[in-house]
ZALUMDREN-723166 format. One line per field, with one value per residue (C-alpha): residue number from 0; residue in three letters; x, z, y. Coordinates in nm, 2 decimals. Each point is the difference from the previous one (the first is absolute). Example, Ala and Ser with C-alpha at 12.3 -4.5 7.8 and 13.67 -1.06 7.14 Angstrom:
BEGIN
seq (0,1)
type (ala,ser)
east (1.23,0.14)
up (0.78,-0.07)
north (-0.45,0.34)
//
This chain:
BEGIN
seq (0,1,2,3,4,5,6,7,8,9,10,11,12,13,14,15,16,17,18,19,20,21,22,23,24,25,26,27,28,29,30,31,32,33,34,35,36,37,38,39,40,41,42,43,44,45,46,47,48,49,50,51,52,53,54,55,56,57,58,59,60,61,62,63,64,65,66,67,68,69,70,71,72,73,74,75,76,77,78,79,80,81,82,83,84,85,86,87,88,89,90,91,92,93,94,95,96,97,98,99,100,101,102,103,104,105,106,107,108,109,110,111,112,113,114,115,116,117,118,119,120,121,122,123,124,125,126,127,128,129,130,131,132,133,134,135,136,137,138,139,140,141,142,143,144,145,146,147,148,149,150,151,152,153,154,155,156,157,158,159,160,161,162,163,164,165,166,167,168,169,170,171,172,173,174,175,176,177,178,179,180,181,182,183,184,185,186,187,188,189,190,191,192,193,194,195,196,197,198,199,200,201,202,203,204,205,206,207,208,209,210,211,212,213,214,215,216,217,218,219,220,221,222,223,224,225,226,227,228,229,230,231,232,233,234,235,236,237,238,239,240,241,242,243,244,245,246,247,248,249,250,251,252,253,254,255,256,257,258,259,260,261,262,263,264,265,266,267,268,269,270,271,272,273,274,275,276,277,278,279,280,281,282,283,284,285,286,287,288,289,290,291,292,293,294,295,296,297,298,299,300,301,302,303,304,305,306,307,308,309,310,311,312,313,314,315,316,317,318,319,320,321,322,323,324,325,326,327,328,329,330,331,332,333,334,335,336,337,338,339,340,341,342,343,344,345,346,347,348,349,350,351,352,353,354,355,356,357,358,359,360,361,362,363,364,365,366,367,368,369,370,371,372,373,374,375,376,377,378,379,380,381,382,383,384,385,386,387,388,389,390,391,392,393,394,395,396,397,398,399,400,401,402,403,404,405,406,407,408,409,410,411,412,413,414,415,416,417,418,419,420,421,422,423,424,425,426,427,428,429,430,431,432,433,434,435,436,437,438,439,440,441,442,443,444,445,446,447,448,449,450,451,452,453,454,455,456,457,458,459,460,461,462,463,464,465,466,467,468,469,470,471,472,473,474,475,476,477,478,479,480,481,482,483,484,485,486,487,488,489,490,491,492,493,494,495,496,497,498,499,500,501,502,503,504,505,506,507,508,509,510,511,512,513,514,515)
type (unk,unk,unk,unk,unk,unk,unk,unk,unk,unk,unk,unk,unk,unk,unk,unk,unk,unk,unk,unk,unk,unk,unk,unk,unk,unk,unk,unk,unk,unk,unk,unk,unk,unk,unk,unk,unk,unk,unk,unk,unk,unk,unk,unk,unk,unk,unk,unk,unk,unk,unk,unk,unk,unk,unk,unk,unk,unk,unk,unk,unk,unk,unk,unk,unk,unk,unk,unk,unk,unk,unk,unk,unk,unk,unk,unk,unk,unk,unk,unk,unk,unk,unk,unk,unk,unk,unk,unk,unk,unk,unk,unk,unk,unk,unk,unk,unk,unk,unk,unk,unk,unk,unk,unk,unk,unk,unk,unk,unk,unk,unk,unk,unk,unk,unk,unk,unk,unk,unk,unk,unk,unk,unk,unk,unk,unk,unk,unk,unk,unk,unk,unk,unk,unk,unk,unk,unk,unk,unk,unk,unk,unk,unk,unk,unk,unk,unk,unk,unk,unk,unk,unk,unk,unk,unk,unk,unk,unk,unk,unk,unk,unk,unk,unk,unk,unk,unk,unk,unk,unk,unk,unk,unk,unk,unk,unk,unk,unk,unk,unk,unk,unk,unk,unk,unk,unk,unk,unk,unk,unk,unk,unk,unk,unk,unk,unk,unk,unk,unk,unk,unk,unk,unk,unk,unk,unk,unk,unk,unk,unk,unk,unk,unk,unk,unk,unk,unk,unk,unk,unk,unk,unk,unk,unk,unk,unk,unk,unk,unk,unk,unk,unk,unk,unk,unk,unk,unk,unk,unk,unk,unk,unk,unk,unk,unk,unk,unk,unk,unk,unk,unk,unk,unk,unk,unk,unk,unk,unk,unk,unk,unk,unk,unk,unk,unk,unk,unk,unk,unk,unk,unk,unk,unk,unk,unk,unk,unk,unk,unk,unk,unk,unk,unk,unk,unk,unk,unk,unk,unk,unk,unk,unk,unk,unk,unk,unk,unk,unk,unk,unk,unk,unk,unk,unk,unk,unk,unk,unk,unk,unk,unk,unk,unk,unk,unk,unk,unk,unk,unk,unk,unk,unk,unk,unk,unk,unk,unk,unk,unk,unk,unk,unk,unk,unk,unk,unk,unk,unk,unk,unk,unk,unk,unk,unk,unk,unk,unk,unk,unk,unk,unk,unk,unk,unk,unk,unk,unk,unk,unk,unk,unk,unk,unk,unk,unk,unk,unk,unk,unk,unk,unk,unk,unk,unk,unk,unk,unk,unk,unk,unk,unk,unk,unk,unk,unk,unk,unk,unk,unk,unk,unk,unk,unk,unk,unk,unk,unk,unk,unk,unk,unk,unk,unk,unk,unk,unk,unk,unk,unk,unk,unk,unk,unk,unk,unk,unk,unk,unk,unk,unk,unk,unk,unk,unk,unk,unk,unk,unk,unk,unk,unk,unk,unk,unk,unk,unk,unk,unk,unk,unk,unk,unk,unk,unk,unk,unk,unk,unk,unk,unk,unk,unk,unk,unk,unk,unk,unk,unk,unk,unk,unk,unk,unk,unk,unk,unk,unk,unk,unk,unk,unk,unk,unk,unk,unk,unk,unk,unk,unk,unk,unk,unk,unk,unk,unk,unk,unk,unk,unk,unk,unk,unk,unk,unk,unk,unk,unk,unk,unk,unk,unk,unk,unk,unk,unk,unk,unk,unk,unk,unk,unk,unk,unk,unk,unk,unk)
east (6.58,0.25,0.17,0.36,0.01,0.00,-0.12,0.14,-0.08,0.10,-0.20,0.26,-0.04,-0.01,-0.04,-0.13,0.24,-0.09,0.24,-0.10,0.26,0.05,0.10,0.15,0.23,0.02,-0.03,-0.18,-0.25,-0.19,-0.04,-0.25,0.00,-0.23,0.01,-0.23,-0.06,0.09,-0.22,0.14,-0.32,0.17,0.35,0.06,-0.27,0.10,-0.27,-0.11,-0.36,0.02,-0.20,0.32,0.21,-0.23,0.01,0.34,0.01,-0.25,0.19,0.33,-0.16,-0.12,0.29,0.18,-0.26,0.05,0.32,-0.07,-0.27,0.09,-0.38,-0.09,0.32,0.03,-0.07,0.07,-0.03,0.21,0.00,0.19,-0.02,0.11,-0.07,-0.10,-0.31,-0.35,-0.23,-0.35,-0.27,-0.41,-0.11,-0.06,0.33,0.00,0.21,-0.12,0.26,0.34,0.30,0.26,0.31,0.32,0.09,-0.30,0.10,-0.32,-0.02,0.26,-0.25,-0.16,0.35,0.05,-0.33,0.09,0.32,-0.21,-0.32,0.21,0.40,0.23,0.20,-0.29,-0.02,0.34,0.00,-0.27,0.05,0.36,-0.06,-0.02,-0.29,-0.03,-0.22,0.15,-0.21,-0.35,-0.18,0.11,-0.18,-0.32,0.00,-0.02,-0.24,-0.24,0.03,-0.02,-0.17,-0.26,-0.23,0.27,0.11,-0.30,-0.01,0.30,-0.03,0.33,0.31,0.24,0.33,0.03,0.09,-0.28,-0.26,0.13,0.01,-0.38,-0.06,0.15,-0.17,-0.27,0.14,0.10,0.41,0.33,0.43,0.17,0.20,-0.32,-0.14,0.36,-0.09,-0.26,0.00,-0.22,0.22,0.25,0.27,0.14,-0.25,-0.16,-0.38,-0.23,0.04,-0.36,0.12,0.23,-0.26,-0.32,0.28,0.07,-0.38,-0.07,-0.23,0.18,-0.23,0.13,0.35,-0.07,0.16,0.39,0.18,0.34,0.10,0.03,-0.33,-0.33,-0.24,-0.28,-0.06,-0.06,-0.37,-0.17,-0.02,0.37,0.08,-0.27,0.19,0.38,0.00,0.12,-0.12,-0.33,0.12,0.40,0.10,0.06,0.33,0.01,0.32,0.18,0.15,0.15,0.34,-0.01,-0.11,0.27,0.23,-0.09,0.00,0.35,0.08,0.02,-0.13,0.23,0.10,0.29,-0.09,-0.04,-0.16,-0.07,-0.33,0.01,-0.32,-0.27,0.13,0.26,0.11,0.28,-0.12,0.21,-0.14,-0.01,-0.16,-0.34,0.08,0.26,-0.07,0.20,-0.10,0.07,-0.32,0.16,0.00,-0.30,-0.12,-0.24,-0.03,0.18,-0.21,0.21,-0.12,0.27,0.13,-0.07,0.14,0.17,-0.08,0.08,-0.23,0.07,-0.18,0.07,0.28,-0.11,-0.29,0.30,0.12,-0.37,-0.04,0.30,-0.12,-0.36,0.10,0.36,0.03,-0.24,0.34,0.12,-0.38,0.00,0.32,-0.08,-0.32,0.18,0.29,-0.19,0.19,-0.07,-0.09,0.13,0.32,0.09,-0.03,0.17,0.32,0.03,0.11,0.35,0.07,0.08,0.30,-0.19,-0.07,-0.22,0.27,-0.15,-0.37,-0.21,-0.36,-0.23,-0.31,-0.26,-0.28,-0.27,0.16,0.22,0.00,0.26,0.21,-0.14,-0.39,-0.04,-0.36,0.10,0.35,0.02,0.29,0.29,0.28,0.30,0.33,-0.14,0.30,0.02,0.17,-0.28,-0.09,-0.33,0.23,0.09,-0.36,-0.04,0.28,-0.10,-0.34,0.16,0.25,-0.25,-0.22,0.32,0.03,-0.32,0.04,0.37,-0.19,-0.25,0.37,0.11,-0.27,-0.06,0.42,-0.05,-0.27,0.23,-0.09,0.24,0.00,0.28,-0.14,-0.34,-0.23,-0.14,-0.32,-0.23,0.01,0.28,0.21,0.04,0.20,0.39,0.05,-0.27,0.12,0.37,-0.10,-0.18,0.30,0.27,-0.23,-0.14,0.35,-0.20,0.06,-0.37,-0.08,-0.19,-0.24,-0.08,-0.39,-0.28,-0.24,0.05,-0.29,-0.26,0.26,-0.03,-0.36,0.00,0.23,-0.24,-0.30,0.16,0.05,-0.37,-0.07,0.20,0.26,0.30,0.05,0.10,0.11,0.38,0.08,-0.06,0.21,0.32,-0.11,-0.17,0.24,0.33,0.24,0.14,0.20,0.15,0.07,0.32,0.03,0.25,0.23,0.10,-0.37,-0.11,0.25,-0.14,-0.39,0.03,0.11,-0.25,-0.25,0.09,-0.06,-0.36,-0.11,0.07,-0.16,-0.31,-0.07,0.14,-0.32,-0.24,-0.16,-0.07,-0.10,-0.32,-0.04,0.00,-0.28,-0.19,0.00,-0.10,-0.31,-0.05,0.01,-0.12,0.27,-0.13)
up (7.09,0.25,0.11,-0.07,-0.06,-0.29,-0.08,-0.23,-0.08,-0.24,-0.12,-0.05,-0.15,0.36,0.23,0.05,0.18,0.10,0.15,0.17,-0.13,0.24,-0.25,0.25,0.10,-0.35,0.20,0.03,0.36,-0.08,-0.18,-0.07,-0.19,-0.11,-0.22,-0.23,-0.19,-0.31,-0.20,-0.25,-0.11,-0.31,-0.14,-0.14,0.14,0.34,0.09,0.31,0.17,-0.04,0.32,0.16,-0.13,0.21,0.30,-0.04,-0.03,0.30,0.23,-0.11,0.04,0.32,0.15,-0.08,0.16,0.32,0.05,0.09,-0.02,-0.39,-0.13,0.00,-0.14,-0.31,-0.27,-0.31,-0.13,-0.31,-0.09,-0.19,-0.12,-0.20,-0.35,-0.30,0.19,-0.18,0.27,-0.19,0.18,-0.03,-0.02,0.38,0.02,0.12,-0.14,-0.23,0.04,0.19,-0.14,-0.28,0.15,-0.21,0.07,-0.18,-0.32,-0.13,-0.30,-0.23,-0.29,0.09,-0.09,-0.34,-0.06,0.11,-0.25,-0.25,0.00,0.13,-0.07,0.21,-0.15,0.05,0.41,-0.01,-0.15,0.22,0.30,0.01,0.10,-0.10,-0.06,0.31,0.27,0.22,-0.14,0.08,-0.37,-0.06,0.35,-0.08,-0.32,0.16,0.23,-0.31,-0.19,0.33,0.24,-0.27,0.25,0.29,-0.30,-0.10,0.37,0.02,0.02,0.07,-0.02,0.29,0.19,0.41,0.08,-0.26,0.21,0.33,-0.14,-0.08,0.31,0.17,-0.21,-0.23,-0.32,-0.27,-0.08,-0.12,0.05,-0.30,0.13,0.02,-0.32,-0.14,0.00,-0.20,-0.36,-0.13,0.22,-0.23,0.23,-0.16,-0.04,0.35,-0.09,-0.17,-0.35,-0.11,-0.29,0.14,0.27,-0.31,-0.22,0.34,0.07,0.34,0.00,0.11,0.24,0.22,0.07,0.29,-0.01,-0.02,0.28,0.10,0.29,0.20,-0.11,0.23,-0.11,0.31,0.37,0.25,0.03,0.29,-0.05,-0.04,0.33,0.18,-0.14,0.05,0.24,-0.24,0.02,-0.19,-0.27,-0.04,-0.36,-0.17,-0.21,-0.35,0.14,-0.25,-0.08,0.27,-0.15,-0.11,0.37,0.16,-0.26,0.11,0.38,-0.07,-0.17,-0.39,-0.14,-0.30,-0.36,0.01,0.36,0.04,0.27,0.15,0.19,0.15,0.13,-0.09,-0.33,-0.09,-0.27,-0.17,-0.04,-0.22,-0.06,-0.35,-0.17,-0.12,-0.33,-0.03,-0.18,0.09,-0.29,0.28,0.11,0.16,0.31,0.10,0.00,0.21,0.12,0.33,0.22,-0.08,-0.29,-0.34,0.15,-0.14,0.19,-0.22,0.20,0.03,0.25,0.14,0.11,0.30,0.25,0.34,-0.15,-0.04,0.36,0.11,-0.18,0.14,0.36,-0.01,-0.14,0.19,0.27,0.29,0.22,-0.06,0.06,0.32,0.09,-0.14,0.18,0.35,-0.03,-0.17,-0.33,-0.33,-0.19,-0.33,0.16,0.21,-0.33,-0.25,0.29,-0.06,-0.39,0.11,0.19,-0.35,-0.27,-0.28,-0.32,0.22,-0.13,-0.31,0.10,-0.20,0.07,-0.26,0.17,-0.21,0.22,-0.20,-0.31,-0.08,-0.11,-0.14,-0.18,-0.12,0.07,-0.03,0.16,-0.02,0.23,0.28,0.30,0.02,0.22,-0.28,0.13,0.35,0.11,0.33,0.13,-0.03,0.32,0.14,-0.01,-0.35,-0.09,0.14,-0.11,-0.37,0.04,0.07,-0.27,-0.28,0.14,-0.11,-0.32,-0.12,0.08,-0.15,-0.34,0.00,0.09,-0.32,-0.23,0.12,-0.05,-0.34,-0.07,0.07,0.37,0.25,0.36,0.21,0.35,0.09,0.35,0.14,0.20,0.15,0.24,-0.18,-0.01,0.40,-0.02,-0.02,-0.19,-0.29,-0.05,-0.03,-0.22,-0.26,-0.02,-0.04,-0.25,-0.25,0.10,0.13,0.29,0.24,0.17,0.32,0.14,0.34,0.01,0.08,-0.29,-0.29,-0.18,0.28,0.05,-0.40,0.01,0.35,-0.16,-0.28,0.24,0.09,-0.32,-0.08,0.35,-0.06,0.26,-0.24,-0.35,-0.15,0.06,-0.05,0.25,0.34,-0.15,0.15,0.36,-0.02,-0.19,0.10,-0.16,0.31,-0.16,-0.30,-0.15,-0.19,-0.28,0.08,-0.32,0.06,0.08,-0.32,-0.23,0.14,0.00,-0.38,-0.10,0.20,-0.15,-0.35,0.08,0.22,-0.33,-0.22,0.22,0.00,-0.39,-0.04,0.20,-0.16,-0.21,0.34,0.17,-0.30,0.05,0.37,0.00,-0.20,0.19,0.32,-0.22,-0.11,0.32,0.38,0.20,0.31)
north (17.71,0.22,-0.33,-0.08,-0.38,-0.19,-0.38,-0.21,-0.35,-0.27,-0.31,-0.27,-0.33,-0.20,0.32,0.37,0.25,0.35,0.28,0.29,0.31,0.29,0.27,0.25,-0.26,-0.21,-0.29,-0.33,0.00,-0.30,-0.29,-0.30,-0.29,-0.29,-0.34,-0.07,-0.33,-0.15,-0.27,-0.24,-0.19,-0.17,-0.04,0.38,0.16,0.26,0.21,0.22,0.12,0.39,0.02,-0.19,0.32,0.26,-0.21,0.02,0.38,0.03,-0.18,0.17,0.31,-0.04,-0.18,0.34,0.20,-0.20,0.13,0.35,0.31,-0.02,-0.03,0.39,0.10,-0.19,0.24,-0.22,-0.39,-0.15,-0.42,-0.17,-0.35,-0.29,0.01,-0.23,-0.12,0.03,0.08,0.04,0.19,0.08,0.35,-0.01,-0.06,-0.41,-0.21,-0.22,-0.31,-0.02,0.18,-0.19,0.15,0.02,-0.34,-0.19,-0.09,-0.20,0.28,-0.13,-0.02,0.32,0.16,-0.17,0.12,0.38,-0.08,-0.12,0.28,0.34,-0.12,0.01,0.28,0.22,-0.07,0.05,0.32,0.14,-0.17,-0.05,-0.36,-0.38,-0.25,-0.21,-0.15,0.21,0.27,0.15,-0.08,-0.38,-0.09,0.26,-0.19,-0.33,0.10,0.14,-0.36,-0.20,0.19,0.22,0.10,0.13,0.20,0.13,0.14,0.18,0.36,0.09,-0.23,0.13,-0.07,-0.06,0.29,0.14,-0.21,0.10,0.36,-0.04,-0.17,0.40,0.22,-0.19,0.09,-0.19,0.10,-0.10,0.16,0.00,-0.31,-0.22,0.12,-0.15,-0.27,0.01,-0.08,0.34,0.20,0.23,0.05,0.27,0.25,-0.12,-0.13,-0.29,-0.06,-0.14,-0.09,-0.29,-0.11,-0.01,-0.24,-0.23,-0.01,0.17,0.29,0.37,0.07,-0.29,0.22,0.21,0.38,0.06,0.19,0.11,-0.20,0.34,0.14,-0.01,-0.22,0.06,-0.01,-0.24,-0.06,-0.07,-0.36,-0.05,0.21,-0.24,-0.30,0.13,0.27,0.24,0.32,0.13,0.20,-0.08,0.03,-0.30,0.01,-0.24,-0.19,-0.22,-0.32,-0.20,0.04,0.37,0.10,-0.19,0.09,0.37,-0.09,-0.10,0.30,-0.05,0.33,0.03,-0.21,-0.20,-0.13,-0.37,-0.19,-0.39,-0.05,-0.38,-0.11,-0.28,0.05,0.27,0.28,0.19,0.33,0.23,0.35,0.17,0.33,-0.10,0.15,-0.25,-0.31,-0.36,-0.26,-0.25,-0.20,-0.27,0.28,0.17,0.35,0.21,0.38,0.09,0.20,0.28,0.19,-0.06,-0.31,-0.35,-0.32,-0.26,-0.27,-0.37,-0.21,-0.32,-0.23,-0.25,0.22,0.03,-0.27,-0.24,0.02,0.04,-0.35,-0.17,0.12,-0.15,-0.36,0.01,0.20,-0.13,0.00,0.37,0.14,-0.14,0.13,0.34,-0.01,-0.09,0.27,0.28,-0.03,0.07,-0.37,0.11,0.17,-0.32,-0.21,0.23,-0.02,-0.39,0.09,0.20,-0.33,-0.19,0.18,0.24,-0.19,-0.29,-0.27,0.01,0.04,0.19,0.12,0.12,0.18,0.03,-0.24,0.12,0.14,0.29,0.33,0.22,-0.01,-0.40,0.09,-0.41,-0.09,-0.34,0.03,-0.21,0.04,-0.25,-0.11,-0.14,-0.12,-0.18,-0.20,-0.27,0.23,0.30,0.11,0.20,0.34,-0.06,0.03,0.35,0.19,-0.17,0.10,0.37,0.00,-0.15,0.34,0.18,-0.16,0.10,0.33,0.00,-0.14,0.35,0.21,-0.14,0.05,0.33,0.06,-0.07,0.22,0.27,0.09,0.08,-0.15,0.15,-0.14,-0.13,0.16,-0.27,-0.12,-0.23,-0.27,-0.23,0.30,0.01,-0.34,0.15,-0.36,0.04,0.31,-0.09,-0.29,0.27,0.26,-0.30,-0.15,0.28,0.21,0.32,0.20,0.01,0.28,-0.10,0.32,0.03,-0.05,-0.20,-0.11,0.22,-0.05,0.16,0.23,0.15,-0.01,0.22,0.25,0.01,0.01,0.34,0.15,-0.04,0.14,0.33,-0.10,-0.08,0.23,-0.34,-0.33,0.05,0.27,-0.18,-0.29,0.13,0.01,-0.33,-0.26,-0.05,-0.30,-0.20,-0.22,-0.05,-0.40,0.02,-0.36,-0.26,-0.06,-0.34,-0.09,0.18,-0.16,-0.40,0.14,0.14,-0.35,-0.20,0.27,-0.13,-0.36,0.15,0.12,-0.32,-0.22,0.20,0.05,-0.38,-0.06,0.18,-0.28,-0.22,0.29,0.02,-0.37,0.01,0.24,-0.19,-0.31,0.20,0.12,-0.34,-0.15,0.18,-0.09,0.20)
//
């Protein structure tokens, strides 16, 4: 293709957004975005339609189209996506049930099982990663004992952006940063390990074929441009990860670069050599999109989620207001948290409204409010839920201190990250200088600089970096707030493990009784 603009677009846990790159410019001309649902059928269970994910992408797409005579001149098309979800598909390429995303946690006996038959050394050693739900093979494994015939249908087990990618170009394909997340995937020597996937009891054949994240995997087929409004024959670009891309769109290219991405849930991403091996599972690991590069990465669970939560149970009065003066909902409630001293008097939130993941990967967490007073107003509740956010991250700084990495300042991004508050809350409370970048969504933003690389327009991914990503503002951490914060941290942490035991017993009496 002779055209000049790129498309990028990232499948999120709640919504799709695509960005149109002009790569004469380095700049952003369009943009799109689109929600997408969640299901929660039982306590534990979180799953999504993979058909919900392309509309998402379609509409994304073409809401970006709209905005100009782009259509003929995009030459190139990355995706990138959540990841832990265990999208099965038939050879036709139809899914066979909805998505477990990385939030179901109904596969806690599938793991001990993995631990039991494989080890967990031996995951570790080739996958650099734990035994949890969170993963792709505990939910494929639950699916094969519960579900036998769905599994007997799978052809290919994929990610979102894998399916969306097949839903382009009609071929079955997998980045590096997916394939991560996979069990059988050796993530140091970049490809399937049958050996690990014939001990855990899923067939080789069902892992699609491995490709870097800047590497063409096809072309736009005629159905996809019908669909979209893409252009026949565009090259379609492997994309990555959700958090590698915007980790890229934000410009982290080299080790010893760290990185915070708020959003449904969020991440600390810290890159390291490939070759190098952290004996720290607590923390997560998965390929960059940039070749040699591994992210040592800690997701959380319930960020934006939490304030998402508090806004659909609590916040009827702020949505109309929103609504009426064009303001941002989530903006106009994070405000009300400055209006009450840091440290909540005392409140402390604990967000994990499903369960949590690291560093405590607990299926059975639930959130809590400790240290409600009469006195504990509406505003108290918001800048808790903020600060218990920050804790959890500050937990993952920790661990990942301890392991030996280094963390000088932290880039920043997603929607959370917009709110000068939240963002002052996180330096004062993990003591780290944020470096705030002056762009849109950085996710679609990596994948279209990717999109260009496979299209011949860019050498590589790092070079246009410098005229694309500039740091706007830098967060400096308050002392004095630190000093109070690292001591409510302490008391944070002891309530949560002191709590442990009821938090088992809790979840058992929602299985034994259906409180919905």
């Amino acid at each position: 293709m002779a055209g000049n603009l790129t498309l990028g677009i990232d499948i999120g846990t709640t919504n799709v957004k695509a960005s149109i790159l002009d790569t004469v410019t380095g700049t952003i001309v369009a943009h799109g975005s689109h929600e997408h649902p969640l299901f929660h059928p039982k306590p534990g269970y979180a799953e999504q339609d993979a058909d919900n994910y392309w509309q998402a992408v379609v509409s994304s797409v073409r809401q970006c189209l709209s905005q100009g005579d782009f259509a003929d001149q995009i030459a190139g098309v990355a995706l990138s996506g959540l990841v832990g979800v265990m999208l099965p598909v038939n050879k036709n390429g139809k899914p066979v049930r909805r998505a477990m995303i990385w939030m179901d946690a109904r596969s806690e006996v599938e793991c001990q099982e993995i631990r039991d038959r494989v080890g967990e050394h031996k995951i570790n050693y080739n996958n650099g990663n734990r035994v949890a739900p969170w993963f792709i093979e505990p939910k494929a494994l639950w699916m094969k004992k519960h579900e036998p015939k769905n599994f007997e249908d799978t052809a290919c087990l994929l990610s979102p952006s894998g399916y969306c990618t097949y839903k382009m170009c009609g071929e079955f394909t997998m980045n590096t940063g997916d394939a991560g997340l996979f069990y059988p995937y050796n993530y140091q020597n970049e490809c399937w390990n049958p050996e690990i996937a014939e001990a855990i009891g899923i067939p080789i054949e069902k892992y699609p074929r491995i490709y870097h994240s800047h590497e063409v995997v096809g072309q736009i087929t005629s159905q996809a441009a019908e669909e979209t409004g893409l252009p026949k024959g565009a090259v379609v670009v492997a994309g990555g990860t959700d958090i590698s891309s915007a980790a890229l769109g934000v410009g982290v290219r080299a080790a010893g670069q760290a990185f915070y991405s708020m959003g449904t849930g969020s991440n600390l991403g810290i890159i390291i050599p490939t070759e190098q091996r952290v004996e720290e599972y607590r923390i997560l690991k998965w390929p960059h999109v940039l070749p040699g590069l591994t992210m040592f990465d800690a997701p959380m669970a319930f960020t934006g989620a939490s304030l998402k939560w508090f806004r659909d149970q609590f916040a009827d009065p702020e949505g109309l207001i929103a609504e009426r003066a064009g303001m941002n909902v989530f903006d106009l409630i994070a405000s009300q948290g400055g209006q009450v001293s840091a440290g909540s008097d005392g409140l402390m939130y604990f967000p994990y409204l499903g369960n949590t993941l690291a560093p405590n990967w607990n299926s059975n967490a639930t959130g809590m409010f400790f240290g409600i007073r009469p006195t504990t107003s509406r505003s108290h509740f918001i800048r808790a839920l903020i600060e218990g956010v920050a804790f959890d991250l500050y937990s993952n700084v920790k661990v990942a201190i301890d392991a030996g990495v280094k963390i000088d300042k932290l880039i920043l991004n997603g929607g959370p990250t917009k709110s000068r508050l939240w963002n002052q809350i996180t330096a004062n409370v993990t003591n780290i200088p944020l470096e705030v970048p002056d762009i849109g969504e950085a996710a679609p933003l990596g994948d279209a600089i990717l999109a260009a690389v496979g299209a011949g327009i860019y050498s590589d991914p790092i070079s246009p970096l410098a005229d694309i990503v500039r740091i706007k503002e830098t967060v400096e951490p308050e002392a004095k707030q630190h000093a109070m914060y690292e001591d409510m941290f302490g008391l944070w942490r002891r309530i949560y493990h002191n709590v442990l035991q009821d938090m088992d017993d809790h979840r058992s009496l929602l299985e034994r009784y259906d409180f919905r």
